[in-house]
C-alpha positions as CSV (number, residue, x, y, z in Angstrom):
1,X,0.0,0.0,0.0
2,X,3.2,2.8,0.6
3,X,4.4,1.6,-2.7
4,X,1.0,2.5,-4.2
5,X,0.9,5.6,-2.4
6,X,4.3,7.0,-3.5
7,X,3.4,6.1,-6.7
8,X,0.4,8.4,-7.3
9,X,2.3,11.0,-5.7
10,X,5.1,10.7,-8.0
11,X,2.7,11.3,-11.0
12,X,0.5,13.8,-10.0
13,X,4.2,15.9,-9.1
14,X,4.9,15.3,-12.8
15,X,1.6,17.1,-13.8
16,X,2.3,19.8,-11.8
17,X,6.1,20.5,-13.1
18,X,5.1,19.7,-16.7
19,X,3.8,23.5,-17.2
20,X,6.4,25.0,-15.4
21,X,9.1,23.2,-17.6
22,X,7.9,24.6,-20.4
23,X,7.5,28.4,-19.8
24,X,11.3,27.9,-19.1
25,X,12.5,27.1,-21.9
26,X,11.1,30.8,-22.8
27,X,9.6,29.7,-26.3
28,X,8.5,32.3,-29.0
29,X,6.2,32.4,-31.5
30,X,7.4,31.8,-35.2
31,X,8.1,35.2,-37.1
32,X,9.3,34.9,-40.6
33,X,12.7,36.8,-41.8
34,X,12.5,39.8,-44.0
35,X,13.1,39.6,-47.5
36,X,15.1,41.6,-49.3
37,X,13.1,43.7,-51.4
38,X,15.1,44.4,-54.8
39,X,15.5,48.2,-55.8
40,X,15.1,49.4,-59.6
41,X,18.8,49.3,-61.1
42,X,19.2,51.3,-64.1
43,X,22.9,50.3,-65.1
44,X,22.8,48.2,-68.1
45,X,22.4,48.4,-72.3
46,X,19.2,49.8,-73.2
47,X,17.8,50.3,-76.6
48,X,14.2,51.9,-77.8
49,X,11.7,53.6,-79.6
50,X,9.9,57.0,-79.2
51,X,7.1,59.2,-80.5
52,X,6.6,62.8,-81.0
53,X,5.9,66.3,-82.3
54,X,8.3,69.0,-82.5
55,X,9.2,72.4,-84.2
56,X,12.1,74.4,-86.1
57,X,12.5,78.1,-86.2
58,X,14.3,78.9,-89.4
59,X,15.5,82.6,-89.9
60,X,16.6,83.4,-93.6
61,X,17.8,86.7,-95.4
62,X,19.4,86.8,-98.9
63,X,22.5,88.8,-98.7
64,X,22.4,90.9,-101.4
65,X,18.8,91.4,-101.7
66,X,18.0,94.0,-99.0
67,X,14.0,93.3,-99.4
68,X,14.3,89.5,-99.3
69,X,13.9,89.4,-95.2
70,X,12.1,86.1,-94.4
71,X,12.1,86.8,-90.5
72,X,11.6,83.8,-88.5
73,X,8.7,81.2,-89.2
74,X,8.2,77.8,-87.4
75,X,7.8,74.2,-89.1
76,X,5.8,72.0,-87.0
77,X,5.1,68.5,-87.6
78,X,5.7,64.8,-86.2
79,X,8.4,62.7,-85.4
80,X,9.9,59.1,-84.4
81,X,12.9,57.4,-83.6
82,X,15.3,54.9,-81.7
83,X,17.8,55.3,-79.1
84,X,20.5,53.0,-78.4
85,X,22.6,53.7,-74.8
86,X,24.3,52.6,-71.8
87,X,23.9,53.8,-68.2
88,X,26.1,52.9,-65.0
89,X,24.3,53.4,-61.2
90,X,25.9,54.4,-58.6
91,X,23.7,54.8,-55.4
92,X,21.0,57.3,-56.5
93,X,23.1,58.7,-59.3
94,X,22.8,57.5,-62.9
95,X,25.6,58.5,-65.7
96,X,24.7,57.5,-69.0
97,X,26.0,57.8,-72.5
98,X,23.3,57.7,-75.6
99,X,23.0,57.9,-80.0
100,X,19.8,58.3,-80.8
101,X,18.2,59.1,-85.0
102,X,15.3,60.9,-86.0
103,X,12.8,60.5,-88.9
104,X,10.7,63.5,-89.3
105,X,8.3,65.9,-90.9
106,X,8.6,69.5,-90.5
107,X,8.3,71.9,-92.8
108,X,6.6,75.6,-93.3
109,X,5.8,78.1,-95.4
110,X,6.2,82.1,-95.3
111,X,5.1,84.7,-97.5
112,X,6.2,87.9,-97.9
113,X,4.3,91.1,-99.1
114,X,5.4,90.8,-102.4
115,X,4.3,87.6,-103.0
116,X,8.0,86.0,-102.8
117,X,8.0,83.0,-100.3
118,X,10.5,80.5,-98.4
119,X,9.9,77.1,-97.3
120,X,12.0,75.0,-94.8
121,X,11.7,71.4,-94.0
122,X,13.4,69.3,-91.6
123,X,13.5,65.4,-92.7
124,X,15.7,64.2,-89.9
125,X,17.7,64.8,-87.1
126,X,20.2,63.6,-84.6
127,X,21.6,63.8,-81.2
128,X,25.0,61.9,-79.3
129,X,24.5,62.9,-75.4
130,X,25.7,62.4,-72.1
131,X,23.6,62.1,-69.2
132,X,23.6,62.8,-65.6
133,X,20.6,61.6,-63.4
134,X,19.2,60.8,-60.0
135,X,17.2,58.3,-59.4
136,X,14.6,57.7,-56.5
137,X,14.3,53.6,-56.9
138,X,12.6,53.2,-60.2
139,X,12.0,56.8,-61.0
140,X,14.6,58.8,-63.1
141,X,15.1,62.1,-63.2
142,X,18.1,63.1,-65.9
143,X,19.5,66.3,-68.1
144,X,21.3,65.4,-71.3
145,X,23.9,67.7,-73.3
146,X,26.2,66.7,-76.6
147,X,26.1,67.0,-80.3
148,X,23.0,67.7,-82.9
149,X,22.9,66.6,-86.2
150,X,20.1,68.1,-88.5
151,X,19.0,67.2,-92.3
152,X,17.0,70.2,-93.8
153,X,16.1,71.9,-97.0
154,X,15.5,75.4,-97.9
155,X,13.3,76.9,-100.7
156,X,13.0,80.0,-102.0
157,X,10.2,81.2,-104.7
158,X,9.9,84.6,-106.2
159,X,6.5,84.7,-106.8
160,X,7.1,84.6,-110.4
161,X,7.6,81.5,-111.2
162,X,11.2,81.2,-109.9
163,X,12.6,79.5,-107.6
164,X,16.2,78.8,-105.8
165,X,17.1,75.8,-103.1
166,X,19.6,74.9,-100.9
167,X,20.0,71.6,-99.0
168,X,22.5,71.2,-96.0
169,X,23.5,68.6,-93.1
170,X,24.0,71.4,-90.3
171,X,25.9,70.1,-86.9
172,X,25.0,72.1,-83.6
173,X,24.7,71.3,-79.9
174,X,21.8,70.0,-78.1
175,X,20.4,69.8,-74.2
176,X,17.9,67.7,-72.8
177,X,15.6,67.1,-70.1
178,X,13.5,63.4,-68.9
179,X,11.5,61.9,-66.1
180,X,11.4,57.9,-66.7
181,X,9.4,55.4,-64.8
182,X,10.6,51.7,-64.7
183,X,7.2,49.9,-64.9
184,X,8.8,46.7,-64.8
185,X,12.5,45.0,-63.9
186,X,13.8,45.7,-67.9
187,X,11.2,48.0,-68.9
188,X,10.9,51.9,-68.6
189,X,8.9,54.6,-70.4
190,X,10.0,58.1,-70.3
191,X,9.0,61.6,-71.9
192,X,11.5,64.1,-72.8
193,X,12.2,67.5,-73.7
194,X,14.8,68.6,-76.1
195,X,16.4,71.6,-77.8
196,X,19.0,71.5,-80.7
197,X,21.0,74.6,-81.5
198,X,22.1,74.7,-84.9
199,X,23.3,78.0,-85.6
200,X,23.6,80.4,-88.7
201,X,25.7,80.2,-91.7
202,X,25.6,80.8,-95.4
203,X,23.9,78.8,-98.1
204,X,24.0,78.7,-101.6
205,X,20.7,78.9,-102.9
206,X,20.6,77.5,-106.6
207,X,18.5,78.7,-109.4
208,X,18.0,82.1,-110.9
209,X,17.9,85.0,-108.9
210,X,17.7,88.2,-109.7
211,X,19.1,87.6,-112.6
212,X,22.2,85.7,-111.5
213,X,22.6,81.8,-111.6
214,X,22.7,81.8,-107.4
215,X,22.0,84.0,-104.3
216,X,23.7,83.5,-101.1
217,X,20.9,83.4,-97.9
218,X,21.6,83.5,-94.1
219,X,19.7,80.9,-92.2
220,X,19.9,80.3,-88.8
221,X,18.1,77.5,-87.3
222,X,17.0,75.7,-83.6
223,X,14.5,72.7,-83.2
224,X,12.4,71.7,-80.3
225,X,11.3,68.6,-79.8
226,X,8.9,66.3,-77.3
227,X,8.8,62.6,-77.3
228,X,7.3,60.1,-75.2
229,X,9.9,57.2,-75.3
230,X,9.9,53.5,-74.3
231,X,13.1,51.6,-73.6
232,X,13.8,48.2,-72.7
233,X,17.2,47.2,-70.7
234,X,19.2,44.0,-71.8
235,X,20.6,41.4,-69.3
236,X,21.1,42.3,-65.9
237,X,22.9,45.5,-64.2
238,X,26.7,45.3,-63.6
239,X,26.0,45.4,-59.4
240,X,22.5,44.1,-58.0
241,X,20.8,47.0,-55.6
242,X,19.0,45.9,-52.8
243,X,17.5,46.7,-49.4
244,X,17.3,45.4,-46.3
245,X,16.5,46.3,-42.6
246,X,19.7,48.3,-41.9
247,X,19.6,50.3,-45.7
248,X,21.3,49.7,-49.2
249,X,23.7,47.5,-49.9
250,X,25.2,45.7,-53.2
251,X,26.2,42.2,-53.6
């Protein structure tokens, strides 16, 4: 009978320090780690298209015709094109390097009182830019600066039946302003402002004037432009972006 009696005493002290045992051990509740949450990384190849309108503000005068003053009139009309580039990031800042080619349409037409009248067209353009941009995750704000390449064709009637041309590939500089948007890991769309300044100089209008075979006319010329580009990056960037708990970091 002791033996039984130490025995249910025995178990019912196990019961009792069962609980006890177990808040010891000071057990938690599972929490799952973080995950690192990848950051938009710009470095890499990109190449694309774009879409736009733009202007060109030619000012003409023939040099030795006093009265033939064309002023300054703007050809308007559409545009599209490529770009092909490469950008490196480095924290929030974003250097780049870019070519891109132009296909487009403007062209105008002014009169002047006595019924003479000059026509411009623009049928293509280029520009070869740097870049310098910050970037807040997968938004970019950049500036662009280089070289401007322009195509265009001049034409001058007299209003009686005459009529002199000139044709020229002009070279100039160019700035640039854009605001891009990453809407997915390789792909970004972008709109852009930008201003070529090509300068005045001297053409060579041929065809009769004024009773010689050619006239010499002053044009100077500057183009505006505003496209809505989308560009798609190849491959993967140089150095992976990412965050974490403690802030950025690259593998």
């Amino acid at each position: 009978m002791k033996r039984v009696w130490l025995g249910i005493v025995g178990v019912a002290a196990l019961g009792l320090a069962a609980p006890a045992g177990a808040a010891d051990l000071g057990l938690q509740p599972y929490v799952k780690a973080p995950i690192n949450q990848a950051i938009f990384d710009w470095s890499g190849l990109y190449a694309g298209i774009n879409v736009g309108g733009g202007s060109s503000c030619s000012s003409w005068k023939l040099r030795d015709v006093k009265s033939d003053d064309g002023g300054c009139h703007d050809a308007t009309g559409a545009t599209f094109g490529g770009q092909l580039g490469y950008r490196w990031q480095l924290h929030n800042i974003v250097l780049g390097v870019e070519a891109q080619g132009q296909w487009a349409d403007f062209s105008a037409t002014s009169t002047n009182a006595d019924g003479s009248s000059f026509h411009s067209r623009i049928n293509g353009f280029g520009m070869f830019t740097g870049q310098l941009g910050y970037a807040w995750n997968n938004v970019l704000l950049y500036v662009k600066g280089g070289a401007g390449v322009a195509d265009s064709k001049f034409t001058m009637n007299d209003g009686k039946g005459s009529s002199i041309y000139a044709g020229n590939t002009r070279w100039g500089g160019t700035v640039g302003v854009g605001l891009e948007y990453g809407f997915a890991p390789d792909w970004s769309v972008a709109v852009e402002y930008d201003h070529l300044f090509l300068g005045g100089r001297d053409l060579t209008m041929s065809g009769p004037c004024g009773g010689t075979a050619n006239c010499v006319a002053h044009v100077s010329q500057g183009i505006d432009v505003g496209l809505v580009r989308l560009n798609y990056r190849f491959g993967g960037p140089i150095l992976g972006i990412y965050w974490n708990q403690f802030g950025i970091f690259r593998e």
